[in-house]
Structures are given as C-alpha cells and as structure tokens.
PDB file of N, CA, C and O in Angstrom:
ATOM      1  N   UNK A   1       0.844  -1.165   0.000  1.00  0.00           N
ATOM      2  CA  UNK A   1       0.000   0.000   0.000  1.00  0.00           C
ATOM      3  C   UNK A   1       0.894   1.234   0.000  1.00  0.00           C
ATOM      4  O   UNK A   1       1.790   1.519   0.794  1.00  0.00           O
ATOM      5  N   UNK A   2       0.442   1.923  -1.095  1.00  0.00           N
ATOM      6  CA  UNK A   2       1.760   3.634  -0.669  1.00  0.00           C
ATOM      7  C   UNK A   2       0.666   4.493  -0.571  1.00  0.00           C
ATOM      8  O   UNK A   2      -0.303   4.432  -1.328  1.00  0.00           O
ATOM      9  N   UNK A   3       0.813   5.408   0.470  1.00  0.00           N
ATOM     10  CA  UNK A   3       0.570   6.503   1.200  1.00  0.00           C
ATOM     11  C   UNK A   3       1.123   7.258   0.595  1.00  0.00           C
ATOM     12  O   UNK A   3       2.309   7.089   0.312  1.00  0.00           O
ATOM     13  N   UNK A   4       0.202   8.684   0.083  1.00  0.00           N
ATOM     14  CA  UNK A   4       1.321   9.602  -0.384  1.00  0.00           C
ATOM     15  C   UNK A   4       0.313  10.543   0.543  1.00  0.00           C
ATOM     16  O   UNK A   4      -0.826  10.257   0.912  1.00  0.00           O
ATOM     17  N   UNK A   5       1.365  12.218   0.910  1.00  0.00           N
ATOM     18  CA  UNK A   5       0.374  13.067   1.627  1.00  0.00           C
ATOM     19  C   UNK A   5       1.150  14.333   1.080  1.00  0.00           C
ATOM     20  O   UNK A   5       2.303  14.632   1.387  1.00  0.00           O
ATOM     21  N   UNK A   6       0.665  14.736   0.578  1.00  0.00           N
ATOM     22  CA  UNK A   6       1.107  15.892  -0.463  1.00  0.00           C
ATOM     23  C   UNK A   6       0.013  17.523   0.030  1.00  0.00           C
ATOM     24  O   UNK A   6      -1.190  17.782  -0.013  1.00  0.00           O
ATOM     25  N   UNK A   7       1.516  18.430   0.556  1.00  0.00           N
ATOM     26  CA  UNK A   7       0.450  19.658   0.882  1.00  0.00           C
ATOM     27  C   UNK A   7       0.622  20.611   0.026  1.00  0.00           C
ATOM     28  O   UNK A   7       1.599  20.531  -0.718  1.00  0.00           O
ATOM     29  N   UNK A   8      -0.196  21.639  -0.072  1.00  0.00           N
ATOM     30  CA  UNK A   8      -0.580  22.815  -0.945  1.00  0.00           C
ATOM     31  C   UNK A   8       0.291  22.063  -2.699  1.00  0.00           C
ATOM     32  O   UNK A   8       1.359  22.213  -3.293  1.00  0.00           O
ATOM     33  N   UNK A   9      -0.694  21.449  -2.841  1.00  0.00           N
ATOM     34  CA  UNK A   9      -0.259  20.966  -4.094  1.00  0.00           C
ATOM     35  C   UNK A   9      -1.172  21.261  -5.180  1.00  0.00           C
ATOM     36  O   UNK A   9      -2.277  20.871  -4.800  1.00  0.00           O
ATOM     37  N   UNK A  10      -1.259  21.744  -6.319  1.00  0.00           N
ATOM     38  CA  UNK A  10      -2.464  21.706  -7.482  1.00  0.00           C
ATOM     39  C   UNK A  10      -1.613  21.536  -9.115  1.00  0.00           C
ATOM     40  O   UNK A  10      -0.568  22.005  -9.566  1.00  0.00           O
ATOM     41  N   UNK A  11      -2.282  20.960  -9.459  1.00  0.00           N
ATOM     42  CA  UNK A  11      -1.895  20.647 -10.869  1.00  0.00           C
ATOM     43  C   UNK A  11      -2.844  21.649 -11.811  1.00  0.00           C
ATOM     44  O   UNK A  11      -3.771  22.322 -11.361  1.00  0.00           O
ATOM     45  N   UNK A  12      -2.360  21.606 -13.426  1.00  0.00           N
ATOM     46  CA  UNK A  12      -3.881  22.372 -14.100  1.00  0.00           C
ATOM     47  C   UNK A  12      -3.495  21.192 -15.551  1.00  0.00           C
ATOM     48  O   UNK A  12      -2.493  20.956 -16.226  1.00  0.00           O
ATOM     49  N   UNK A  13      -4.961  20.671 -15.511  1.00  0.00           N
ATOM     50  CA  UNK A  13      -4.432  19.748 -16.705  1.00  0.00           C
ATOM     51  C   UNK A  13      -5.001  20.323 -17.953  1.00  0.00           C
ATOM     52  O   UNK A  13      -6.120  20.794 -17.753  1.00  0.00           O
ATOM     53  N   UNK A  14      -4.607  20.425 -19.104  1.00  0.00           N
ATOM     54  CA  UNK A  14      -4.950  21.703 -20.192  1.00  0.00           C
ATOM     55  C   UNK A  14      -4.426  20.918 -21.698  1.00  0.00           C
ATOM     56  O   UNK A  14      -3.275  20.659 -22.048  1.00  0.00           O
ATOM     57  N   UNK A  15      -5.585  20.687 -22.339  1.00  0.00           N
ATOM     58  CA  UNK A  15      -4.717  19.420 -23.743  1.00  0.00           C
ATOM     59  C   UNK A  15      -4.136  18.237 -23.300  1.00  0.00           C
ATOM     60  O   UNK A  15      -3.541  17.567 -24.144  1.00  0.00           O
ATOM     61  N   UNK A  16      -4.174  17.917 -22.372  1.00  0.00           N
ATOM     62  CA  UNK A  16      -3.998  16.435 -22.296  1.00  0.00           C
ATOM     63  C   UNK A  16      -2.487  16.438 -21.564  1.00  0.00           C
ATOM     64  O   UNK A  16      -1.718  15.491 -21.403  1.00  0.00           O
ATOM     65  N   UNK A  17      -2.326  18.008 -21.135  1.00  0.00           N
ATOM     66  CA  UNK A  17      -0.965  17.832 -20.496  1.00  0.00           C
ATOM     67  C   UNK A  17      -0.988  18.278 -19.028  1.00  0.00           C
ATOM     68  O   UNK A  17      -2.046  18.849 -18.763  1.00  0.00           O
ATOM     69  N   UNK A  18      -0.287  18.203 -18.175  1.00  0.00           N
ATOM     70  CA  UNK A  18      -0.184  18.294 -16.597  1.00  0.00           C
ATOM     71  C   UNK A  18       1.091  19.589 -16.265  1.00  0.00           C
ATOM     72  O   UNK A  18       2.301  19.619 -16.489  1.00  0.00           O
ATOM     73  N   UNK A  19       0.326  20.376 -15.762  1.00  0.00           N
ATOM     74  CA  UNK A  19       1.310  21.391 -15.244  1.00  0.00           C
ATOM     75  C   UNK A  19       0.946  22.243 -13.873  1.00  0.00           C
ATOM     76  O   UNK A  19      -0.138  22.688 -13.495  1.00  0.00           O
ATOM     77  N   UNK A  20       2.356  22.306 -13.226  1.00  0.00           N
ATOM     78  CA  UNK A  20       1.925  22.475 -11.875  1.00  0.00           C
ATOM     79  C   UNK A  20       1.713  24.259 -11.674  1.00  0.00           C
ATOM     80  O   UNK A  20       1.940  25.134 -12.510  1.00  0.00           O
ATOM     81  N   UNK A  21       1.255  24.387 -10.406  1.00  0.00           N
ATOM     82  CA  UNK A  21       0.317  25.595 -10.344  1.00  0.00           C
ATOM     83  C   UNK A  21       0.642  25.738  -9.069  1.00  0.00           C
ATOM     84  O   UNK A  21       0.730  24.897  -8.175  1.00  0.00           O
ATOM     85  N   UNK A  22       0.870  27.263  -9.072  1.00  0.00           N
ATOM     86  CA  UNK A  22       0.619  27.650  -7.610  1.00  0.00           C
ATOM     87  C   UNK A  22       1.856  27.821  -6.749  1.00  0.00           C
ATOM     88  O   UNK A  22       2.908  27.812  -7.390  1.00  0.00           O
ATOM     89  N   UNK A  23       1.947  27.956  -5.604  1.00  0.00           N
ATOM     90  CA  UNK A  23       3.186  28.538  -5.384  1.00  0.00           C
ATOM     91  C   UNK A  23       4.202  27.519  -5.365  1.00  0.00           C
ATOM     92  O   UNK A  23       3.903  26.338  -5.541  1.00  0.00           O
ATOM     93  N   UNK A  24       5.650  27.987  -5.117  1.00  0.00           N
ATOM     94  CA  UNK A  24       6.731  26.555  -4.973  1.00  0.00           C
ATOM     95  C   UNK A  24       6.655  25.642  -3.301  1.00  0.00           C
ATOM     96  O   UNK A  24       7.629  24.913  -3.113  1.00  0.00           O
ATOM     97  N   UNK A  25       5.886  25.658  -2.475  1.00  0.00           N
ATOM     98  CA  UNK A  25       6.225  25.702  -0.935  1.00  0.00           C
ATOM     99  C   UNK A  25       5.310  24.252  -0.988  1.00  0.00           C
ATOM    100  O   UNK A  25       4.499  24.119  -0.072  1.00  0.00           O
ATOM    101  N   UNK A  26       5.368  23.497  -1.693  1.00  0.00           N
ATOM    102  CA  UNK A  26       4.645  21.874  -1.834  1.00  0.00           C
ATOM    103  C   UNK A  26       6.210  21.409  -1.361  1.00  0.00           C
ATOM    104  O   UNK A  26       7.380  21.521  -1.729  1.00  0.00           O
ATOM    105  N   UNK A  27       5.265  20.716  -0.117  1.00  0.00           N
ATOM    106  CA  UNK A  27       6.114  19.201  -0.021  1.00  0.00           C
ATOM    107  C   UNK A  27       4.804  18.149   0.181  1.00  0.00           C
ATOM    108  O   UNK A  27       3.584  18.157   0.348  1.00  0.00           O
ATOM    109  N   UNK A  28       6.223  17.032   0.011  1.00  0.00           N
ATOM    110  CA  UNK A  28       5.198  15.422  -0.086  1.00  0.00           C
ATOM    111  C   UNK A  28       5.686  14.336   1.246  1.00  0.00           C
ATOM    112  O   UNK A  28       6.698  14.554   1.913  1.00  0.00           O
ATOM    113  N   UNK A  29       5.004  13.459   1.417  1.00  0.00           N
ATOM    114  CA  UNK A  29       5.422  12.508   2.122  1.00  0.00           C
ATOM    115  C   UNK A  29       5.530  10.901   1.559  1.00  0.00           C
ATOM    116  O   UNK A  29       4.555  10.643   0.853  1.00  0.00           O
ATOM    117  N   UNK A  30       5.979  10.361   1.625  1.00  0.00           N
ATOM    118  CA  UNK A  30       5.456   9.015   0.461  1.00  0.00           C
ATOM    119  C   UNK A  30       5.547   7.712   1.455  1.00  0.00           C
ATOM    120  O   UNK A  30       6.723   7.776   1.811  1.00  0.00           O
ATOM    121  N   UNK A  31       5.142   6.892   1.921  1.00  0.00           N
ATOM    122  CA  UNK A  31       5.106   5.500   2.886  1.00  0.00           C
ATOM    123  C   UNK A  31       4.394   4.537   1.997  1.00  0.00           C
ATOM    124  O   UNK A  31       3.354   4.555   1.340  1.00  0.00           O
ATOM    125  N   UNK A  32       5.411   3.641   2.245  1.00  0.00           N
ATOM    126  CA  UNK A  32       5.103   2.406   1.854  1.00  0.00           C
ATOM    127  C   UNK A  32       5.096   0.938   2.099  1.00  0.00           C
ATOM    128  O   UNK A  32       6.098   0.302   1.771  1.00  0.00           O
ATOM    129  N   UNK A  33       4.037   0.301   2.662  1.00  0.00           N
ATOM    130  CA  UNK A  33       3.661  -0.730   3.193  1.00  0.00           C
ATOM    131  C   UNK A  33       3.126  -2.274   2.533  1.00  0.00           C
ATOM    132  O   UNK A  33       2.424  -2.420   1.532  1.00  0.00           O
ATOM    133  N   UNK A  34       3.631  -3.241   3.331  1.00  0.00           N
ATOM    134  CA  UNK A  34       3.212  -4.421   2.952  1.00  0.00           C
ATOM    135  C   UNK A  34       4.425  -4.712   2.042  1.00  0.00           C
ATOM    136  O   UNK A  34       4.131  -5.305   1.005  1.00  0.00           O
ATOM    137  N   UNK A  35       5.251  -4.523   2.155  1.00  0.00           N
ATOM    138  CA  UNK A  35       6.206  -4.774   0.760  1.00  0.00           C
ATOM    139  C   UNK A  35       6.716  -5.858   0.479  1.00  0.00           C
ATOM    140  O   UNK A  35       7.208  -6.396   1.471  1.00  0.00           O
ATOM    141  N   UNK A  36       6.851  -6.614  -0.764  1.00  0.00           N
ATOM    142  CA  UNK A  36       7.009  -7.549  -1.167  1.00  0.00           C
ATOM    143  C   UNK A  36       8.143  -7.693  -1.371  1.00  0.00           C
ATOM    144  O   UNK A  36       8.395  -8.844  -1.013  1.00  0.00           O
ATOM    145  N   UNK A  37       9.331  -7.065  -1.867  1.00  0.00           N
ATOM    146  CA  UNK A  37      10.870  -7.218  -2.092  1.00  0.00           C
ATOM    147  C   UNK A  37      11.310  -5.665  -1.858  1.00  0.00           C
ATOM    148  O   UNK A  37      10.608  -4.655  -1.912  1.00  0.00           O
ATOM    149  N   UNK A  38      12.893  -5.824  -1.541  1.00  0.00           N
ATOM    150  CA  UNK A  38      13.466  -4.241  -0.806  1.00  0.00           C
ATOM    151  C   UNK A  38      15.003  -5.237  -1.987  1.00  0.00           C
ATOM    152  O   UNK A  38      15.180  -6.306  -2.571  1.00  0.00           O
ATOM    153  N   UNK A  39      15.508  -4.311  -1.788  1.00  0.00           N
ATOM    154  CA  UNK A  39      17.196  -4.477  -2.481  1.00  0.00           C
ATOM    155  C   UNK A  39      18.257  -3.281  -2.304  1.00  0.00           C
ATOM    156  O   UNK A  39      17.872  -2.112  -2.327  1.00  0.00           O
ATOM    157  N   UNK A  40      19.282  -3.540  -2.169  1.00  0.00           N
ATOM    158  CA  UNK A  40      19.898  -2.483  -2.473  1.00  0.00           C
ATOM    159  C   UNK A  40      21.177  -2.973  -3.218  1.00  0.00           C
ATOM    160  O   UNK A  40      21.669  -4.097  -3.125  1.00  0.00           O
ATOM    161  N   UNK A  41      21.692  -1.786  -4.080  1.00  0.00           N
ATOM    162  CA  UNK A  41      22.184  -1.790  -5.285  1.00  0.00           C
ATOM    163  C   UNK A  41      23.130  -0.544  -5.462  1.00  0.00           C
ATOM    164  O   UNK A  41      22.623   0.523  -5.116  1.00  0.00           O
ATOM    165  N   UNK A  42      24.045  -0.511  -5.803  1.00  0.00           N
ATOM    166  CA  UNK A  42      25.155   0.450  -6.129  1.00  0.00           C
ATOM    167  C   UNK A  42      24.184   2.009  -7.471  1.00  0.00           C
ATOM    168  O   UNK A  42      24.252   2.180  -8.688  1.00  0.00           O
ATOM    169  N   UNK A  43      24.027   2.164  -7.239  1.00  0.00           N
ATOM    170  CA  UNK A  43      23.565   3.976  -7.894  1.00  0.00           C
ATOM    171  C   UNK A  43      24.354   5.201  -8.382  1.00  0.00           C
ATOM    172  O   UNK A  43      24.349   6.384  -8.040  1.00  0.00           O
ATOM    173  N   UNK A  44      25.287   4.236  -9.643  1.00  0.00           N
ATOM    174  CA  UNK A  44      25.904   5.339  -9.790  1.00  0.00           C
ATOM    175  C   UNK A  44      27.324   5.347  -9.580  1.00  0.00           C
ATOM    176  O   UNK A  44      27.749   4.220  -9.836  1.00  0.00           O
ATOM    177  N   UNK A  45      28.595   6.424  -9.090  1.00  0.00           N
ATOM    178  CA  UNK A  45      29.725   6.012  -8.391  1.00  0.00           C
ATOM    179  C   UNK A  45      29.892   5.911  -6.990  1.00  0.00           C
ATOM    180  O   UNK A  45      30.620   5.171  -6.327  1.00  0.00           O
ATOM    181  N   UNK A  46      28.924   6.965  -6.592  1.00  0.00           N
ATOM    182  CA  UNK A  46      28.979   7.414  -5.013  1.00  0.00           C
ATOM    183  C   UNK A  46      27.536   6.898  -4.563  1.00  0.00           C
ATOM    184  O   UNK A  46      27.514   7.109  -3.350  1.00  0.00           O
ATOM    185  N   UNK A  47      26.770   6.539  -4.801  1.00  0.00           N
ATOM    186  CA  UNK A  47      25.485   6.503  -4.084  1.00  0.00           C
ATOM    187  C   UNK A  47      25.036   4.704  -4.273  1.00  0.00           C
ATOM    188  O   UNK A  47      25.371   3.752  -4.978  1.00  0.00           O
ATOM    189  N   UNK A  48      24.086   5.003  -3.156  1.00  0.00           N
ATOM    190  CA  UNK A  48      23.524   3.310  -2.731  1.00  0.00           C
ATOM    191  C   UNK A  48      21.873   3.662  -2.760  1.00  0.00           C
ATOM    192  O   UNK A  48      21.283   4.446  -2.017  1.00  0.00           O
ATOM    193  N   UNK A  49      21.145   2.599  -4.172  1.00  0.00           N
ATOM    194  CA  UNK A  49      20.003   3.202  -4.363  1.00  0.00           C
ATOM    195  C   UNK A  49      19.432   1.571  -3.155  1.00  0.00           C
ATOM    196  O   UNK A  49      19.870   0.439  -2.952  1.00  0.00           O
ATOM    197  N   UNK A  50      18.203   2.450  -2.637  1.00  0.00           N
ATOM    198  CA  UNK A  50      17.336   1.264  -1.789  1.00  0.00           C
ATOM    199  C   UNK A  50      15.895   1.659  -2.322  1.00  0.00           C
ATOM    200  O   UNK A  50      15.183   2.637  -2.093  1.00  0.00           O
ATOM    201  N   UNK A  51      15.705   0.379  -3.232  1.00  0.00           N
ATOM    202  CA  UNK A  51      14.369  -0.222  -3.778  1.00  0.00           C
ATOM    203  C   UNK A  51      13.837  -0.935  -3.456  1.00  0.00           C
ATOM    204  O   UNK A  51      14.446  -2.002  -3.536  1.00  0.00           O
ATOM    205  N   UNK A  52      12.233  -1.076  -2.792  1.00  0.00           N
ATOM    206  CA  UNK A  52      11.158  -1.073  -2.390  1.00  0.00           C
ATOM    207  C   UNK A  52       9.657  -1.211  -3.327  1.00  0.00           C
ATOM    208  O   UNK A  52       8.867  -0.398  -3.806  1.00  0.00           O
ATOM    209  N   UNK A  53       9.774  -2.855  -3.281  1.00  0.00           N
ATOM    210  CA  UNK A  53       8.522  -2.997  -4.301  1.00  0.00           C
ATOM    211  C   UNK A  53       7.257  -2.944  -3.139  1.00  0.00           C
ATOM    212  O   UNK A  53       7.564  -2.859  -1.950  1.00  0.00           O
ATOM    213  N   UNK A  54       5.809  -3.001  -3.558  1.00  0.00           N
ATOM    214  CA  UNK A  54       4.712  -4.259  -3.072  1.00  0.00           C
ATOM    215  C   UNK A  54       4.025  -4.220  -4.189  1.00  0.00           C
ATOM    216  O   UNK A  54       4.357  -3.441  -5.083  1.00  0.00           O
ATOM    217  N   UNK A  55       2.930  -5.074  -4.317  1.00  0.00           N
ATOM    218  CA  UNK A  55       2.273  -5.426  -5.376  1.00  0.00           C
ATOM    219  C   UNK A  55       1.612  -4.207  -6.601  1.00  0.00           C
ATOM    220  O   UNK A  55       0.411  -3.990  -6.763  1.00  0.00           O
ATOM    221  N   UNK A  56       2.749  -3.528  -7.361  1.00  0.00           N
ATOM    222  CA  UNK A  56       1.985  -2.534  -7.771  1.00  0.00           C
ATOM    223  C   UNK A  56       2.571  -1.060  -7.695  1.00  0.00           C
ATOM    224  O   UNK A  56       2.272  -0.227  -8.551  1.00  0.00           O
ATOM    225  N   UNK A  57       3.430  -0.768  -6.618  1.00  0.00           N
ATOM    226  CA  UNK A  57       3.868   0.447  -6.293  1.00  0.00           C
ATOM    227  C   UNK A  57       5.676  -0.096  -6.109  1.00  0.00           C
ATOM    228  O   UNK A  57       6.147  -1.204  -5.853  1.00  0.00           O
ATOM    229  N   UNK A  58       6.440   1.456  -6.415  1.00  0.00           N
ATOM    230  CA  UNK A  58       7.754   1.161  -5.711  1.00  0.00           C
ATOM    231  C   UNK A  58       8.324   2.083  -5.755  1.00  0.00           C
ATOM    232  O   UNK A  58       8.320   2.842  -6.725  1.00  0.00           O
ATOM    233  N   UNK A  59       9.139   2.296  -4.421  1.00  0.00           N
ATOM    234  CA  UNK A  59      10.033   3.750  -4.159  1.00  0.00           C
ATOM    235  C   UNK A  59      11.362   3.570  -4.481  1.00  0.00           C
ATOM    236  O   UNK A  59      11.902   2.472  -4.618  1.00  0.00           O
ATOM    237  N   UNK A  60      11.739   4.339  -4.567  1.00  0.00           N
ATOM    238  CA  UNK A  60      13.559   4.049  -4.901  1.00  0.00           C
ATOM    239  C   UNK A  60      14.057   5.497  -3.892  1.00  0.00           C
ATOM    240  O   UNK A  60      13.279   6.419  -3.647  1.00  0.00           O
ATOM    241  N   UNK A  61      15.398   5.444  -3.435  1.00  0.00           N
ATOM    242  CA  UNK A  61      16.114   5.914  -2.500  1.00  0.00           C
ATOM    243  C   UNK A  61      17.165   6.064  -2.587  1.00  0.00           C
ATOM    244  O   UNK A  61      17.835   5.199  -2.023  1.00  0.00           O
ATOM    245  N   UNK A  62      18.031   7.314  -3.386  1.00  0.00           N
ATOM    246  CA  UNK A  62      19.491   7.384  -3.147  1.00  0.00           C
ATOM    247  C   UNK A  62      19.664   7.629  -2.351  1.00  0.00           C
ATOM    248  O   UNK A  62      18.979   8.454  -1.746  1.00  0.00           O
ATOM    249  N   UNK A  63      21.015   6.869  -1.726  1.00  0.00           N
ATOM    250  CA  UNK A  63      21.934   7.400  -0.590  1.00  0.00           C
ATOM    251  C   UNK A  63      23.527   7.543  -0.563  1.00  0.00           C
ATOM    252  O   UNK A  63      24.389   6.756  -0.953  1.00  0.00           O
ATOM    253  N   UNK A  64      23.610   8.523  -0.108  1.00  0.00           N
ATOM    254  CA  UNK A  64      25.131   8.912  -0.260  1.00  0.00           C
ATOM    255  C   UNK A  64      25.476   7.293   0.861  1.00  0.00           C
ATOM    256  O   UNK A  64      24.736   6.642   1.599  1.00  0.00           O
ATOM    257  N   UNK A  65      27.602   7.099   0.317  1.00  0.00           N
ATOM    258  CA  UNK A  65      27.824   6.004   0.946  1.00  0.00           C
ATOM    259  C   UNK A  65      27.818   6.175   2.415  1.00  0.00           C
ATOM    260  O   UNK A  65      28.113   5.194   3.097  1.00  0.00           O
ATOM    261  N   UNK A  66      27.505   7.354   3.022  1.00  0.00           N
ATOM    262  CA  UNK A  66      28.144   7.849   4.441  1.00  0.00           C
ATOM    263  C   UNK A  66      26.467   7.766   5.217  1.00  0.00           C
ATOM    264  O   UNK A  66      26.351   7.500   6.413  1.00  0.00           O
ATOM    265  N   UNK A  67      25.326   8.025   4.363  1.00  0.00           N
ATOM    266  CA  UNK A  67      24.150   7.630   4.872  1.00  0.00           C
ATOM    267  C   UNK A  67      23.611   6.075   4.673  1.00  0.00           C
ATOM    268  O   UNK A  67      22.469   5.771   5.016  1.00  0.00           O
ATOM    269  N   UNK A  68      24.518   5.129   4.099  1.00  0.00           N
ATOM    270  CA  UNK A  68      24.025   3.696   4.167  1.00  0.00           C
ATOM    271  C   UNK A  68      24.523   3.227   4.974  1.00  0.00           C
ATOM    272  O   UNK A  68      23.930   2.521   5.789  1.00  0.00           O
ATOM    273  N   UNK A  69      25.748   3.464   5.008  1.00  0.00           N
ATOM    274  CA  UNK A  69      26.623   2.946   6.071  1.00  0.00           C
ATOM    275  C   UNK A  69      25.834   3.206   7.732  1.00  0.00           C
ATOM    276  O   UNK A  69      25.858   2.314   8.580  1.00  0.00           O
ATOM    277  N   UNK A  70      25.337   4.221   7.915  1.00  0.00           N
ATOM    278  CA  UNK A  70      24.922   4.614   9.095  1.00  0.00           C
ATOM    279  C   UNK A  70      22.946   4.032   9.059  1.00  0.00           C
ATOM    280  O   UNK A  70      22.280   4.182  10.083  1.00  0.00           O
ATOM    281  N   UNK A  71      22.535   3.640   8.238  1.00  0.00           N
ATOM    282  CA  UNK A  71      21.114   2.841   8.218  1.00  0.00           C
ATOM    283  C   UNK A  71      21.500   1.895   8.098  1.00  0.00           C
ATOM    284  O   UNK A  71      20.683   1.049   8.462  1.00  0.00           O
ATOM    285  N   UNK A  72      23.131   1.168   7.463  1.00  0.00           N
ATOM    286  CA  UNK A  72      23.366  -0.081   8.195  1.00  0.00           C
ATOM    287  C   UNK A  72      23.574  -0.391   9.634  1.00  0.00           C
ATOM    288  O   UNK A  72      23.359  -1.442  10.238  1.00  0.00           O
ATOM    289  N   UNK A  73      24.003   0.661  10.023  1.00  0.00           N
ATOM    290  CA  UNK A  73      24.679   0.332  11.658  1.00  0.00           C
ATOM    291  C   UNK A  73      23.191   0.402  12.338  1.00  0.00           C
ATOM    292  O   UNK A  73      22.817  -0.462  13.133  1.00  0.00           O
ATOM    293  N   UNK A  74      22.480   1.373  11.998  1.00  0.00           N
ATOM    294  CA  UNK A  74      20.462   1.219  12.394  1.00  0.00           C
ATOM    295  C   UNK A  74      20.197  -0.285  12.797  1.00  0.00           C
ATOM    296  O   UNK A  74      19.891  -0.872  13.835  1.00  0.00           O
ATOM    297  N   UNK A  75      20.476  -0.658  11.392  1.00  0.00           N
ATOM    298  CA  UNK A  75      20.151  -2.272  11.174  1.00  0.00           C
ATOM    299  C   UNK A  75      20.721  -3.338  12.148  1.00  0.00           C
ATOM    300  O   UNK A  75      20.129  -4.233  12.750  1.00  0.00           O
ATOM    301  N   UNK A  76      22.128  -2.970  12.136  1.00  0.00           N
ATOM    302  CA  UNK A  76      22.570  -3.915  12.869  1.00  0.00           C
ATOM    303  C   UNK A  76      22.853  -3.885  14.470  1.00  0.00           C
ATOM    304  O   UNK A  76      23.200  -4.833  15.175  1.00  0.00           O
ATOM    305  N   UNK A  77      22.570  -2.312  14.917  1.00  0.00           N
ATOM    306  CA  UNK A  77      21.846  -1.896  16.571  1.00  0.00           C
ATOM    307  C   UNK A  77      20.220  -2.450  16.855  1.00  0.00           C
ATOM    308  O   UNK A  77      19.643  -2.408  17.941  1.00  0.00           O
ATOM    309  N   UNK A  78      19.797  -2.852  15.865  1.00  0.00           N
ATOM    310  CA  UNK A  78      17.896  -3.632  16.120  1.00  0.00           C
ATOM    311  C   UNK A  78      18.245  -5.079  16.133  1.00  0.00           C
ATOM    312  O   UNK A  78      17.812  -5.963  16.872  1.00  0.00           O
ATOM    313  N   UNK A  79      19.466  -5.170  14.779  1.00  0.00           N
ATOM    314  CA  UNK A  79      19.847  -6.861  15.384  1.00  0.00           C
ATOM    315  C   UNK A  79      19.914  -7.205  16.618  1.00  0.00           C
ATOM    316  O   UNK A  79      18.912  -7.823  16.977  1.00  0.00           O
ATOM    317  N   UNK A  80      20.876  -7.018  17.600  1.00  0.00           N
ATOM    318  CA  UNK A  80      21.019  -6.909  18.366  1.00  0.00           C
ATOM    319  C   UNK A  80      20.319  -6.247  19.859  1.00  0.00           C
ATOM    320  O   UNK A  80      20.769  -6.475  20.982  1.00  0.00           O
ATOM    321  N   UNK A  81      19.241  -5.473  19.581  1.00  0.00           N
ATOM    322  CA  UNK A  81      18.649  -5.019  20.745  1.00  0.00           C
ATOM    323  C   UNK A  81      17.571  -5.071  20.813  1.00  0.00           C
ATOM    324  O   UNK A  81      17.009  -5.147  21.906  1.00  0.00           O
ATOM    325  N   UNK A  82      16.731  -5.041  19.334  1.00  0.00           N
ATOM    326  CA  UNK A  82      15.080  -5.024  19.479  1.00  0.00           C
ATOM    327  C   UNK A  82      14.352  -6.313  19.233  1.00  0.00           C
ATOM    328  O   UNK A  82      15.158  -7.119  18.770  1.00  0.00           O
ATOM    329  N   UNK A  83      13.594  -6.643  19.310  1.00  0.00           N
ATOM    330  CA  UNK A  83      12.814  -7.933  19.577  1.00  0.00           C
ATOM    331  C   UNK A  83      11.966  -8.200  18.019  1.00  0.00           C
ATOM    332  O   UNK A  83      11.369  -9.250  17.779  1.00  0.00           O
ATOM    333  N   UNK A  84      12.029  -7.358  17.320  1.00  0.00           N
ATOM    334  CA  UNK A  84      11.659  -7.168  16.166  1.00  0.00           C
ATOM    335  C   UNK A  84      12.432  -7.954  15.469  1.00  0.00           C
ATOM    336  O   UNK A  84      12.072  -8.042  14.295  1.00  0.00           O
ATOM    337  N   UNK A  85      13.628  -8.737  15.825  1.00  0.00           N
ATOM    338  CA  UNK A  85      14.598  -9.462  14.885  1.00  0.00           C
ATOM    339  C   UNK A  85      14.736 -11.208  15.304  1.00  0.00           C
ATOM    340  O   UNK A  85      15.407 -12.176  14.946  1.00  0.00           O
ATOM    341  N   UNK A  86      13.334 -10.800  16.567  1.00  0.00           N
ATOM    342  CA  UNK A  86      13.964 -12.536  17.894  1.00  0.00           C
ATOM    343  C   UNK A  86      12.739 -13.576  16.321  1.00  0.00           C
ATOM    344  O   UNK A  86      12.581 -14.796  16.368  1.00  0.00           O
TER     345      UNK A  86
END
C-alpha cells in the first residue's frame, strides 16, 4: 500500500498535459507498506540506491555512501537489541 500526503499541491491539466500551479512551498510525504521485495544496489559512483517494491507500487532511495553505512549500523543496533529481529 503507498501513502502519499502531499500539501498545498495543485496541478492544471490543459490538452492532455499536466502542469503544476501555484506557489513553490509543496512538499510530499510518500510511505510504503506491505512490501514484497526491498534491495539495495550500487547507484551510480557514489550513491547506494534502496528499492522497495509491493504489489503494484515502488520507491527508490538514493543514498550517499556515508548515509548507508549509518542505516546499516540502524540495522545492525535492532539486530542486536530489538525484539523485532527474535
């Protein structure tokens, strides 16, 4: 399931084309649940992309090597401490 939550956002669709409207101060949120396969994969020279299917939807995620490294160590501080891994 992906969640998206998108504020002060408007589109204007005009001939069959999509163009955005309105001021620049849109942000989004995007979550995604139930997921069926995750991977991660080299992105590039410097970056580590993390892809995220479920049936239908999928996010992708660059990360510099200095922010994987540190959502690895995430990973491997829950190994070890949270019950989420027993």
């Amino acid at each position: 399931m992906l969640n998206l939550n998108i504020d002060d956002f408007m589109v204007e669709l005009k001939d069959g084309s999509i163009s955005n409207v309105g001021a620049p101060n849109k942000s989004a949120t995007a979550k995604l649940f139930d997921i069926s396969t995750a991977e991660a994969r080299a992105f590039g020279d410097s970056q580590v992309k993390i892809v995220a299917e479920d049936d239908g939807n999928e996010v992708q995620i660059a990360l510099s090597a200095l922010q994987a490294t540190s959502i690895a160590d995430d990973i491997e501080r829950l190994q070890e401490e949270s019950p989420v891994f027993e």
